[in-house]
MOPAC internal coordinates of N, CA, C and O (Angstrom, degrees):
PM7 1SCF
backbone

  N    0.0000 0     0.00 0     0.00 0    0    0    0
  C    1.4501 1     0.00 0     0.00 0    1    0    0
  C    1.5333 1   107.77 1     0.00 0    2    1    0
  O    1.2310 1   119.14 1   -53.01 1    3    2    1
  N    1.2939 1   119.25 1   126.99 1    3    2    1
  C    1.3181 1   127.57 1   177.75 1    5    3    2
  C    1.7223 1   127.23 1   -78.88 1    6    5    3
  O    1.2310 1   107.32 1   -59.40 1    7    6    5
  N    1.0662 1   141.24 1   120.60 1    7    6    5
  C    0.8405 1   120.06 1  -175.62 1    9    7    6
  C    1.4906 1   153.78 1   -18.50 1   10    9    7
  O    1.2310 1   123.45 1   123.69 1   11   10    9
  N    1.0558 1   110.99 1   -56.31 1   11   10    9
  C    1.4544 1   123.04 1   133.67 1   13   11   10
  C    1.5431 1   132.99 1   -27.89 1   14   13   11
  O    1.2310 1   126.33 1   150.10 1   15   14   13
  N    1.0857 1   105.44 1   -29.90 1   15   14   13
  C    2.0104 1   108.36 1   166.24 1   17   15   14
  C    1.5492 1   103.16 1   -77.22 1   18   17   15
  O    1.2310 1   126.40 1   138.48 1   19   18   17
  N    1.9837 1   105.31 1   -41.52 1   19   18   17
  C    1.6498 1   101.45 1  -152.67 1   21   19   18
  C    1.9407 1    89.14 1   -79.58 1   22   21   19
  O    1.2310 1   120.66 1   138.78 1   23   22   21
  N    0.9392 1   116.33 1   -41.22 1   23   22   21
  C    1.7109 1    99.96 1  -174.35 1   25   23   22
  C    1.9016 1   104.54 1   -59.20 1   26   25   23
  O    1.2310 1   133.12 1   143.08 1   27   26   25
  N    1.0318 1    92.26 1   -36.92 1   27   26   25
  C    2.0687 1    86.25 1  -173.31 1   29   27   26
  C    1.4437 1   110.22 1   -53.26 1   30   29   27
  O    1.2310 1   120.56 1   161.98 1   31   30   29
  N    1.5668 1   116.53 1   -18.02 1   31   30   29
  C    1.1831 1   138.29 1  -162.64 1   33   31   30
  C    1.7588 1    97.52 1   -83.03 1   34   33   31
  O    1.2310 1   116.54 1   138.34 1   35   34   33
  N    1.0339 1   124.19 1   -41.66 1   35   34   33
  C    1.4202 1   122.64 1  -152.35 1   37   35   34
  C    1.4742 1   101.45 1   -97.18 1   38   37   35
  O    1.2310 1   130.30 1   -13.72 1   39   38   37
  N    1.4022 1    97.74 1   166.28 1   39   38   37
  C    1.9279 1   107.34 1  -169.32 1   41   39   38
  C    1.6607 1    81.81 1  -137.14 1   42   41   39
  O    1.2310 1   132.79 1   -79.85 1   43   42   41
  N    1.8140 1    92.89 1   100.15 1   43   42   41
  C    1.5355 1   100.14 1   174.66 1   45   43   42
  C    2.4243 1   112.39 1   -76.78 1   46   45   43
  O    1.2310 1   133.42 1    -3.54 1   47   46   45
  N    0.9335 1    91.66 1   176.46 1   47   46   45
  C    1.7749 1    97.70 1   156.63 1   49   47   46
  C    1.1618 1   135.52 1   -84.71 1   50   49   47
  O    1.2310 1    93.45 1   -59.98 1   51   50   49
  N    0.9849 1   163.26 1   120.02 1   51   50   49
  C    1.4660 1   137.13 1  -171.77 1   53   51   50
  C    0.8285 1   154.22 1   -19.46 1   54   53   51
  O    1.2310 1   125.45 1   152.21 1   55   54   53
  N    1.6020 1   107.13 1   -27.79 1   55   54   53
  C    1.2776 1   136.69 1   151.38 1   57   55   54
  C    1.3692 1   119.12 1   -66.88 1   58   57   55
  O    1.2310 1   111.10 1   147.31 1   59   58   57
  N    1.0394 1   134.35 1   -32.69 1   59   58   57
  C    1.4645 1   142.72 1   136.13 1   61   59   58
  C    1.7137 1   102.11 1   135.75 1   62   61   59
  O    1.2310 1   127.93 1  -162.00 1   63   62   61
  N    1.6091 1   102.33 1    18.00 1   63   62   61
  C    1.6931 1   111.76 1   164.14 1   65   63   62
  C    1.3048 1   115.94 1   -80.35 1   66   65   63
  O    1.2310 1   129.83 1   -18.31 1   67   66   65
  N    1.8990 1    98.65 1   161.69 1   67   66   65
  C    1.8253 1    85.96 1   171.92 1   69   67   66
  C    2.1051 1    81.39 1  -138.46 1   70   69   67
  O    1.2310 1   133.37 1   -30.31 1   71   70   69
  N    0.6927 1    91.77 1   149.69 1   71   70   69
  C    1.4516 1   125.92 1  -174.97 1   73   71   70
  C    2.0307 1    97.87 1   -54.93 1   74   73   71
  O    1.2310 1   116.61 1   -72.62 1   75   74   73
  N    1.0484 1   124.05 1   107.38 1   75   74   73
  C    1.4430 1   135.57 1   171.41 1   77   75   74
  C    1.6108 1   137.29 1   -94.55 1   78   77   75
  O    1.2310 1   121.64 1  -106.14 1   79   78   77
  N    1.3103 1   114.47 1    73.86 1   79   78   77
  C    1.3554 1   109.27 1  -164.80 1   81   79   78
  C    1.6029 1    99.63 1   -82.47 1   82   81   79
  O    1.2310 1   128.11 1   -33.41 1   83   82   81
  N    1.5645 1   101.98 1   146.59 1   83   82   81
  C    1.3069 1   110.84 1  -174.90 1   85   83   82
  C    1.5622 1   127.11 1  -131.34 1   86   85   83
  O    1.2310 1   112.29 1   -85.15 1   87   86   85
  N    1.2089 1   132.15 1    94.85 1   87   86   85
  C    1.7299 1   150.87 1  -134.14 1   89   87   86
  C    1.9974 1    98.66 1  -111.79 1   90   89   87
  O    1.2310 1   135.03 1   -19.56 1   91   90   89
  N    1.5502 1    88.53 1   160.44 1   91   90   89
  C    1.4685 1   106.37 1   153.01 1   93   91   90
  C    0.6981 1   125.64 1   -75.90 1   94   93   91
  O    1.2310 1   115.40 1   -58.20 1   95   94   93
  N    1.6483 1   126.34 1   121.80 1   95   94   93
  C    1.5089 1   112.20 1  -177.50 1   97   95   94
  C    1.5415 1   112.67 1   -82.39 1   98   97   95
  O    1.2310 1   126.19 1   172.82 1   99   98   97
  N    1.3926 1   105.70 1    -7.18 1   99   98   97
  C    1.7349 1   103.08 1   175.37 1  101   99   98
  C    1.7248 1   116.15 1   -97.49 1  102  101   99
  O    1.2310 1   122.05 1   131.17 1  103  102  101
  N    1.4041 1   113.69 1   -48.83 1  103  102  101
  C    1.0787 1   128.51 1   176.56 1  105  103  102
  C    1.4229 1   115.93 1   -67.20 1  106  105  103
  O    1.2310 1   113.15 1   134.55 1  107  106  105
  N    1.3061 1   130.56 1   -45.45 1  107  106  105
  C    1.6749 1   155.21 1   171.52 1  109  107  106
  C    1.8416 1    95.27 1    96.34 1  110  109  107
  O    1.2310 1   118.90 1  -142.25 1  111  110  109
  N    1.0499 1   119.70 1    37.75 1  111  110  109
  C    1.3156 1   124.58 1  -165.84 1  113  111  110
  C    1.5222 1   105.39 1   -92.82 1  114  113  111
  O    1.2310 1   118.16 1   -65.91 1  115  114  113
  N    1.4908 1   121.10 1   114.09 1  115  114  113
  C    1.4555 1   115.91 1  -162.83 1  117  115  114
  C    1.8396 1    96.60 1   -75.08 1  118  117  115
  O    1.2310 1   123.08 1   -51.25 1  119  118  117
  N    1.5210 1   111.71 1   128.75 1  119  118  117
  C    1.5867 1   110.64 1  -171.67 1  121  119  118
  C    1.2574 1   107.39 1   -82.93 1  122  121  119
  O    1.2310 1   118.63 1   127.86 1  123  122  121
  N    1.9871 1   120.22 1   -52.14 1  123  122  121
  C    1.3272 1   155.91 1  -159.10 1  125  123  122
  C    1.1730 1   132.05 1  -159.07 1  126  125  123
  O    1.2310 1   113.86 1    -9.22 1  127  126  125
  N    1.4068 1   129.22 1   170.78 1  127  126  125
  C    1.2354 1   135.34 1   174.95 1  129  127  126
  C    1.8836 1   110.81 1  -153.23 1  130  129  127
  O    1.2310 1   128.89 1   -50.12 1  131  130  129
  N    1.6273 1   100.47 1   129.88 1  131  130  129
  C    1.5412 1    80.57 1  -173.33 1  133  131  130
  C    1.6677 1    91.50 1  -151.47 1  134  133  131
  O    1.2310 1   116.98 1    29.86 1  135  134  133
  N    0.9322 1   123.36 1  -150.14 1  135  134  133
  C    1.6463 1   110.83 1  -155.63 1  137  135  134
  C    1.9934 1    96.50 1  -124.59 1  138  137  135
  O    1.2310 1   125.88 1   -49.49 1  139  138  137
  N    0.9826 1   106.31 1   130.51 1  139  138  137
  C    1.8855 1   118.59 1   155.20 1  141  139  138
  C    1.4029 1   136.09 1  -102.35 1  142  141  139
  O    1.2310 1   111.99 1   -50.86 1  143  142  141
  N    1.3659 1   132.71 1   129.14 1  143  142  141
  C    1.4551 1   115.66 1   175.05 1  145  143  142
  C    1.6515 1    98.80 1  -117.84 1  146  145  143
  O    1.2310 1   115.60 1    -0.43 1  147  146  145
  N    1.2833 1   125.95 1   179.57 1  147  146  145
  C    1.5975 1   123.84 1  -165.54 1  149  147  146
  C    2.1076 1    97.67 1   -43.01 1  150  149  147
  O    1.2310 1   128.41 1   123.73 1  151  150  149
  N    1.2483 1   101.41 1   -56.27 1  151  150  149
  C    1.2993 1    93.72 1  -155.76 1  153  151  150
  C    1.6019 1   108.09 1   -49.66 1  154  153  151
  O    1.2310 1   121.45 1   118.87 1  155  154  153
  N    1.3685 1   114.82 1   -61.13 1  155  154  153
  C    1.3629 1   111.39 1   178.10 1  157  155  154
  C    1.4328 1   121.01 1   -35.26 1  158  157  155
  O    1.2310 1   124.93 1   139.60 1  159  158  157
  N    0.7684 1   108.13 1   -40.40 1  159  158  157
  C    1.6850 1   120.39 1  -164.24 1  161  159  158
  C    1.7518 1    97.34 1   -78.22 1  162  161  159
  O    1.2310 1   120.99 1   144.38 1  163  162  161
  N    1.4385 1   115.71 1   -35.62 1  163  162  161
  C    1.8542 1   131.55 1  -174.54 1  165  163  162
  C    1.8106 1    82.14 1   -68.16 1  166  165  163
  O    1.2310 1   113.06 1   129.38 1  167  166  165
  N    1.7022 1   130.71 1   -50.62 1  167  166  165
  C    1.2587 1   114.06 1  -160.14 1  169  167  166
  C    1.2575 1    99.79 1   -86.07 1  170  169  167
  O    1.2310 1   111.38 1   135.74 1  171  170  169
  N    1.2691 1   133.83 1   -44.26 1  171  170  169
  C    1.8468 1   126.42 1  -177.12 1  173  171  170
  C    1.2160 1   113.83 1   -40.13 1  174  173  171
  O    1.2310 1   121.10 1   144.25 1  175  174  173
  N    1.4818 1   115.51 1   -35.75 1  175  174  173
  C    1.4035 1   114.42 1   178.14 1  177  175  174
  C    1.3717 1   122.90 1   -98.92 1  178  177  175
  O    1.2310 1   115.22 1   165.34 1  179  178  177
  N    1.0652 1   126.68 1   -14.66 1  179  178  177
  C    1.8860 1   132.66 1   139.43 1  181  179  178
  C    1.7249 1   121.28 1   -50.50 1  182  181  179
  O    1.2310 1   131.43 1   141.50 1  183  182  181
  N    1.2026 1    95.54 1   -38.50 1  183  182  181
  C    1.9387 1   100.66 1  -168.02 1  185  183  182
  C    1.3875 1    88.32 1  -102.78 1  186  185  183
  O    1.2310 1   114.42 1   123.02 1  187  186  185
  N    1.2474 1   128.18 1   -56.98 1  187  186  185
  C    1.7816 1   124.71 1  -173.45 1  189  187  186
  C    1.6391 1   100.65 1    76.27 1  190  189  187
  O    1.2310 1   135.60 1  -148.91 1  191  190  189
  N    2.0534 1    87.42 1    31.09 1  191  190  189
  C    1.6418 1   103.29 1   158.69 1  193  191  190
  C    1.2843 1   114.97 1  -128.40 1  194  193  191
  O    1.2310 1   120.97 1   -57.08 1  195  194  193
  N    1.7278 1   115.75 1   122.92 1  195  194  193
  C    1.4691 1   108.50 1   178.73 1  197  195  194
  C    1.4188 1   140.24 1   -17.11 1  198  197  195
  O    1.2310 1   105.73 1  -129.66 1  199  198  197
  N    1.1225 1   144.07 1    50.34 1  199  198  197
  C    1.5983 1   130.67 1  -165.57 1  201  199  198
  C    1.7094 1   112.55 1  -103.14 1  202  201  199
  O    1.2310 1   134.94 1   -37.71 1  203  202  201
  N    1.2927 1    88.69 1   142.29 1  203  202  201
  C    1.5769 1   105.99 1  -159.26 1  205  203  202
  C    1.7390 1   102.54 1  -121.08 1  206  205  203
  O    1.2310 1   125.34 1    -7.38 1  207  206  205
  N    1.2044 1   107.35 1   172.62 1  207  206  205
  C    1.5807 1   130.35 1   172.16 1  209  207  206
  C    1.7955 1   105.87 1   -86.99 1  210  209  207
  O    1.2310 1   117.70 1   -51.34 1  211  210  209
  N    1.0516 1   121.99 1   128.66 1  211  210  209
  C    1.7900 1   116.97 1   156.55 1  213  211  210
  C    0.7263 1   112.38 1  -105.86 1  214  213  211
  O    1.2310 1   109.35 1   -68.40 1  215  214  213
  N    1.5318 1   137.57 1   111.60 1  215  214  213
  C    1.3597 1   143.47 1   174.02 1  217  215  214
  C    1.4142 1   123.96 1   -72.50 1  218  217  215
  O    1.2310 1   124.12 1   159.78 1  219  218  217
  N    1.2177 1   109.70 1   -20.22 1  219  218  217
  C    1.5948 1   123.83 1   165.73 1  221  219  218
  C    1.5101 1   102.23 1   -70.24 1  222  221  219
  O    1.2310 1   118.58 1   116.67 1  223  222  221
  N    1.4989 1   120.31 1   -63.33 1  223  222  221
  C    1.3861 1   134.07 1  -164.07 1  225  223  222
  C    1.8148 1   110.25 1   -67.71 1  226  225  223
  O    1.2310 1   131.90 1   134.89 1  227  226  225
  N    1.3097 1    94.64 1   -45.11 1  227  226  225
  C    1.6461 1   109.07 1  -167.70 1  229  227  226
  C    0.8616 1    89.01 1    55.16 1  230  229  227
  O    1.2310 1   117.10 1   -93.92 1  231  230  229
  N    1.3330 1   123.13 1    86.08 1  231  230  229
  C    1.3805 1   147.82 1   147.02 1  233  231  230
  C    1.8970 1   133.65 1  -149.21 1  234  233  231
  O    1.2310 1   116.69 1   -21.41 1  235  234  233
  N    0.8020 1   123.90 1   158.59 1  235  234  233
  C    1.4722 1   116.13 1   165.94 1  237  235  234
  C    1.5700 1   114.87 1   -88.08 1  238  237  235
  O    1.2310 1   127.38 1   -41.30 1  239  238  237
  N    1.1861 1   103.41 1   138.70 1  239  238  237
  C    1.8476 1   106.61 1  -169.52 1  241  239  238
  C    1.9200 1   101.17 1  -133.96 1  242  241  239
  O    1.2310 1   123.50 1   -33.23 1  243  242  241
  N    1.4050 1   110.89 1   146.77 1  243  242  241
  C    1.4791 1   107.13 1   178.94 1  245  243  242
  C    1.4030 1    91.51 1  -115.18 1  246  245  243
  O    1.2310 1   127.42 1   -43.06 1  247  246  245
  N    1.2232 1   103.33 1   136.94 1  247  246  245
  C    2.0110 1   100.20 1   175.91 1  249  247  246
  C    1.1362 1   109.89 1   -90.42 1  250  249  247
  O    1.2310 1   136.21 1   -60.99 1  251  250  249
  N    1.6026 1    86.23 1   119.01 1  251  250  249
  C    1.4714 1   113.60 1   163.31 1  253  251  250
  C    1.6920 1   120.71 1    95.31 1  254  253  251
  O    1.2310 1   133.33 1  -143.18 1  255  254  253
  N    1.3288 1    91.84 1    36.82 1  255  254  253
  C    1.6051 1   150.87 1  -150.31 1  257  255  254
  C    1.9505 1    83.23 1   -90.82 1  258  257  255
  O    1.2310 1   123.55 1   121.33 1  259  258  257
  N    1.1788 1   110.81 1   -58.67 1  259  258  257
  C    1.7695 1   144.26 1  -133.40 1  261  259  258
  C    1.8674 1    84.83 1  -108.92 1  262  261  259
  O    1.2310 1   128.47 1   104.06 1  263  262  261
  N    1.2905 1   101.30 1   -75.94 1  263  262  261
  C    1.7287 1   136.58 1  -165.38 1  265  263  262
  C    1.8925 1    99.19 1   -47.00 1  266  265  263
  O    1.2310 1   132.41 1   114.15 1  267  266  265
  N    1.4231 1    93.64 1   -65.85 1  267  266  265
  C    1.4517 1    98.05 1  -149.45 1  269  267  266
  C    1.6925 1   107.69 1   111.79 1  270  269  267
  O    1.2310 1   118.71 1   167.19 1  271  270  269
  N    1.1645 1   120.07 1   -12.81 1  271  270  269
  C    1.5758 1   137.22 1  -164.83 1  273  271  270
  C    1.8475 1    97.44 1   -84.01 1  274  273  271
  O    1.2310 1   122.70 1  -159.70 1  275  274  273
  N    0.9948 1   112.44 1    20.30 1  275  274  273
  C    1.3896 1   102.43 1   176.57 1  277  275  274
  C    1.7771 1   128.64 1   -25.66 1  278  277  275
  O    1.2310 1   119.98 1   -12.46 1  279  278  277
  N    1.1299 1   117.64 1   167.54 1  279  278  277
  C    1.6452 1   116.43 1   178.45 1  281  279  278
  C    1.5879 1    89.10 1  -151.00 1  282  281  279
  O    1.2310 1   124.11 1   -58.14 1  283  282  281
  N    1.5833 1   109.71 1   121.86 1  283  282  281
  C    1.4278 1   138.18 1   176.00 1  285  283  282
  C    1.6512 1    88.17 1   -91.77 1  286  285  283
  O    1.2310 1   119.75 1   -55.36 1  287  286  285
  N    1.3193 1   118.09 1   124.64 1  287  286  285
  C    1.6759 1   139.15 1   176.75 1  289  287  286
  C    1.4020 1   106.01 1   -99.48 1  290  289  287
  O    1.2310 1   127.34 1   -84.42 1  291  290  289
  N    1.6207 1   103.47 1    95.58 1  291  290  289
  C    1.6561 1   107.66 1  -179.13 1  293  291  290
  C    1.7255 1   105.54 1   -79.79 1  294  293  291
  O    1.2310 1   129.69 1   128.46 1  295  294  293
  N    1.3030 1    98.92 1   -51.54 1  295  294  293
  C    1.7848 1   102.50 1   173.69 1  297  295  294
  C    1.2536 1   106.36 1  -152.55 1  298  297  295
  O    1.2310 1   122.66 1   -32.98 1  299  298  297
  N    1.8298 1   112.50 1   147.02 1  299  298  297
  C    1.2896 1   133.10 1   153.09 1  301  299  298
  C    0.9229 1   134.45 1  -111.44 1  302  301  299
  O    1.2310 1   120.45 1   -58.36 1  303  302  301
  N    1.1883 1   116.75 1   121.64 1  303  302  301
  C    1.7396 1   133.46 1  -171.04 1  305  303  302
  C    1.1063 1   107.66 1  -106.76 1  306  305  303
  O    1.2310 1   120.49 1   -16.88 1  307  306  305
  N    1.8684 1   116.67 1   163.12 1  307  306  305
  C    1.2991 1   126.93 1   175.43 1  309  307  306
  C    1.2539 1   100.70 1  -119.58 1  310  309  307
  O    1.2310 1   113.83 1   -23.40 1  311  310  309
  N    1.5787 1   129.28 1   156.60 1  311  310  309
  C    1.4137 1   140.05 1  -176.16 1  313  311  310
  C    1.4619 1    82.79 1   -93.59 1  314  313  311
  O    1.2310 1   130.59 1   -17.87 1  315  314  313
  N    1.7422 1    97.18 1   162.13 1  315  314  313
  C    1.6560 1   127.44 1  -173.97 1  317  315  314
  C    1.5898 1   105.91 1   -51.77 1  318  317  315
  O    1.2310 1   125.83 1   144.53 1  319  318  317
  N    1.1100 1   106.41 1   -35.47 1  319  318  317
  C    1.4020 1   118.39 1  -147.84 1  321  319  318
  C    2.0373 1    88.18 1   -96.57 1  322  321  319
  O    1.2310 1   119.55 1   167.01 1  323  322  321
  N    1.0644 1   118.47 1   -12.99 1  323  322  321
  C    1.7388 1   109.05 1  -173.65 1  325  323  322
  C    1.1778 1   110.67 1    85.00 1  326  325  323
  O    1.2310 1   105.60 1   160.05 1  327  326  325
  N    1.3194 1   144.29 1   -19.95 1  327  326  325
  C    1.2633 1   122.53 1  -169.94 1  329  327  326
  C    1.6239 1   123.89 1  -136.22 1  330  329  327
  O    1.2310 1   117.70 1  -126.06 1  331  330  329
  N    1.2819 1   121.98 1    53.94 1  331  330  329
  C    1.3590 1   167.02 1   177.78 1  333  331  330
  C    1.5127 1   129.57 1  -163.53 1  334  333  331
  O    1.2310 1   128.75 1   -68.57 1  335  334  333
  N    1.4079 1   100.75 1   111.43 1  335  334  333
  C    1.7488 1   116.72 1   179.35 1  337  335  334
  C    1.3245 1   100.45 1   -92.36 1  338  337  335
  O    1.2310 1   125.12 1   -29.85 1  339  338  337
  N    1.2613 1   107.77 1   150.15 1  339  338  337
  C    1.7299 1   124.16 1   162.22 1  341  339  338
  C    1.2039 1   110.42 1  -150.79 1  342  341  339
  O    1.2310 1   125.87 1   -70.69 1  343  342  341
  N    1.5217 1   106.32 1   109.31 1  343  342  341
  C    1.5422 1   138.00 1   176.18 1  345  343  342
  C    1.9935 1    93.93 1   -83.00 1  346  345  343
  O    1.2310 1   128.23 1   -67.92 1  347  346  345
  N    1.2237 1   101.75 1   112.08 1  347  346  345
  C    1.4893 1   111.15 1   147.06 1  349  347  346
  C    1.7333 1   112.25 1   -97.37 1  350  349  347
  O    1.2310 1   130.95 1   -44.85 1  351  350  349
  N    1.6810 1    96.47 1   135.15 1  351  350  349
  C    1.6433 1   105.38 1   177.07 1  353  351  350
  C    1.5394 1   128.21 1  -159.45 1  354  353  351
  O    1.2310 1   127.03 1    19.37 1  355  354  353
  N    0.9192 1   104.08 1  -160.63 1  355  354  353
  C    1.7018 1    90.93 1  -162.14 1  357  355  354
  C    1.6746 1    81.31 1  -132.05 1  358  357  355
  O    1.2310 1   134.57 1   -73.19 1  359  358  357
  N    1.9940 1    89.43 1   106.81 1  359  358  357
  C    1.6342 1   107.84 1   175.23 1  361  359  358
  C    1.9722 1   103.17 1   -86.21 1  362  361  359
  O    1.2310 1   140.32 1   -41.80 1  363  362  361
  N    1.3972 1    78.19 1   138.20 1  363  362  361
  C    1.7966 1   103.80 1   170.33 1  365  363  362
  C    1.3889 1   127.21 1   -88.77 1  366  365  363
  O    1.2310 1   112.21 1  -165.47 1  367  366  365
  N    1.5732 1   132.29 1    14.53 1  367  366  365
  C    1.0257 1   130.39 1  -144.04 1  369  367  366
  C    1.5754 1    98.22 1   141.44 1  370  369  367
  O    1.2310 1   126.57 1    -7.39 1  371  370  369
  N    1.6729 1   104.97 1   172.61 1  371  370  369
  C    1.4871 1    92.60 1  -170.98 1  373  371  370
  C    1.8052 1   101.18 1   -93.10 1  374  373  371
  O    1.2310 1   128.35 1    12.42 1  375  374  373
  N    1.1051 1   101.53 1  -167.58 1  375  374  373
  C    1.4762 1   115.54 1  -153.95 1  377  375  374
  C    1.5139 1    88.93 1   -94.43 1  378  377  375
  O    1.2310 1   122.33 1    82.68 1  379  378  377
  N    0.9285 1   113.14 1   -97.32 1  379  378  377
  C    1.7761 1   137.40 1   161.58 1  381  379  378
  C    1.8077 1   104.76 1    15.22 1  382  381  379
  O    1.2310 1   130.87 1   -60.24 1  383  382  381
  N    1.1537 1    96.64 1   119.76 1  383  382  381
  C    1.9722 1    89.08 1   179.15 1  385  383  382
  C    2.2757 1    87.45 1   -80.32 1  386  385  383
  O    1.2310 1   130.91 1   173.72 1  387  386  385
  N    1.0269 1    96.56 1    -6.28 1  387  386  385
  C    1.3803 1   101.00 1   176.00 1  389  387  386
  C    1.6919 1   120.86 1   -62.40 1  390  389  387
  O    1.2310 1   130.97 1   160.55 1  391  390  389
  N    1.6808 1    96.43 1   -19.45 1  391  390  389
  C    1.8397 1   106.26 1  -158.61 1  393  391  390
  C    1.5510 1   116.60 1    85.42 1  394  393  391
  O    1.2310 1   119.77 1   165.75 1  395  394  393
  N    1.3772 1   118.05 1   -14.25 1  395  394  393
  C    1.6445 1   136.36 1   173.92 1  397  395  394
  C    1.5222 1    98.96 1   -57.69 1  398  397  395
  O    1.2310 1   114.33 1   -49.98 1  399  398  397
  N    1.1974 1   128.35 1   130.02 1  399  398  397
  C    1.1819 1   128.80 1   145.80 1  401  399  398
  C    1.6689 1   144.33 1     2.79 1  402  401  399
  O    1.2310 1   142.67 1    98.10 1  403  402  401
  N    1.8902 1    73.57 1   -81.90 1  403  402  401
  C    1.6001 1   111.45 1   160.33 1  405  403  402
  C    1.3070 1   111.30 1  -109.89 1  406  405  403
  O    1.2310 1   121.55 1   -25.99 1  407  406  405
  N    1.7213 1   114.63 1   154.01 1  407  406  405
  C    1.6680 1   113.76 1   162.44 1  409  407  406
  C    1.9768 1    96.95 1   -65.40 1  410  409  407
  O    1.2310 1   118.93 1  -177.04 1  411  410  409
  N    0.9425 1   119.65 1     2.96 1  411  410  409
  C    1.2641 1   109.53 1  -159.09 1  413  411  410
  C    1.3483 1   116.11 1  -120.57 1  414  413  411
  O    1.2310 1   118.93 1  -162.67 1  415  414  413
  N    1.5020 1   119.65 1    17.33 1  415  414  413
  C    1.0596 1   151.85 1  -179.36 1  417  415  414
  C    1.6176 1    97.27 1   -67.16 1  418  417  415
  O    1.2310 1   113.63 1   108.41 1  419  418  417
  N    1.3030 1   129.66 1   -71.59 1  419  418  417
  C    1.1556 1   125.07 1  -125.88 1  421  419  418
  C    1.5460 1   114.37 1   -94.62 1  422  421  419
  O    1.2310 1   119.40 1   159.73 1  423  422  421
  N    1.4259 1   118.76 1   -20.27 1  423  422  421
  C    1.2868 1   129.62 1   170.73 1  425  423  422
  C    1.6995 1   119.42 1  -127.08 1  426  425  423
  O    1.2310 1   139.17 1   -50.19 1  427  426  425
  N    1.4277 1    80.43 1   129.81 1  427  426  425
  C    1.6868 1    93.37 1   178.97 1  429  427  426
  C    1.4782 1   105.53 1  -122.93 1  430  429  427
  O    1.2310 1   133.19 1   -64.09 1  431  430  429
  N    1.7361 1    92.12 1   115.91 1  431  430  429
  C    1.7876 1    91.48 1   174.08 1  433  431  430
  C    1.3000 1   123.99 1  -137.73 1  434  433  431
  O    1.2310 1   122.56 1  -141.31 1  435  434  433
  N    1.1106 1   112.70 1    38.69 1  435  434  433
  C    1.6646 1   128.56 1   122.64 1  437  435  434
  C    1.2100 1   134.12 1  -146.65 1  438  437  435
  O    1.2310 1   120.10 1   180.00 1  439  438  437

């Protein structure tokens, strides 16, 4: 599939992000979630290195770019619905700009 099929595919935000959840590909352990617009998503799948949108930064960022925390991109999928990605990959370090594992470590509320 050429690029051009996989963006026609997606149901961006208004902003023209789509929401990026990002897992173990061994463990299935959800690490993070952080935001994509076409381009990011055009380089994750060229480098088959996580790269995301910063909406704070307005910038493009590769995780672990900064860290050393890299994320190796085994596969990206799209949900049924188009508008949720899930990158499974092989984390280098923890996820968390926290040092946590997961962003999802720290609160449990239910």
């Amino acid at each position: 599939m050429d690029f051009d099929q996989i963006k026609a595919l997606l149901k961006h935000s208004p902003d023209g992000l789509v929401p990026a959840i990002v897992q173990d590909a061994n463990t299935k352990q959800v690490l993070m979630m952080a935001w994509m617009d076409d381009e990011a998503l055009k380089r994750t799948l060229e480098t088959k290195k996580a790269t995301f949108w910063s909406r704070s930064r307005q910038e493009y960022w590769v995780k672990g770019e900064t860290s050393g925390n890299l994320q190796d991109v085994q596969s990206v999928k799209l949900d049924c619905d188009g508008d949720t990605l899930l990158l499974e990959v092989i984390p280098h370090g923890p996820a968390c700009h926290t040092g946590a594992v997961s962003c999802f470590d720290t609160h449990t509320l239910a």
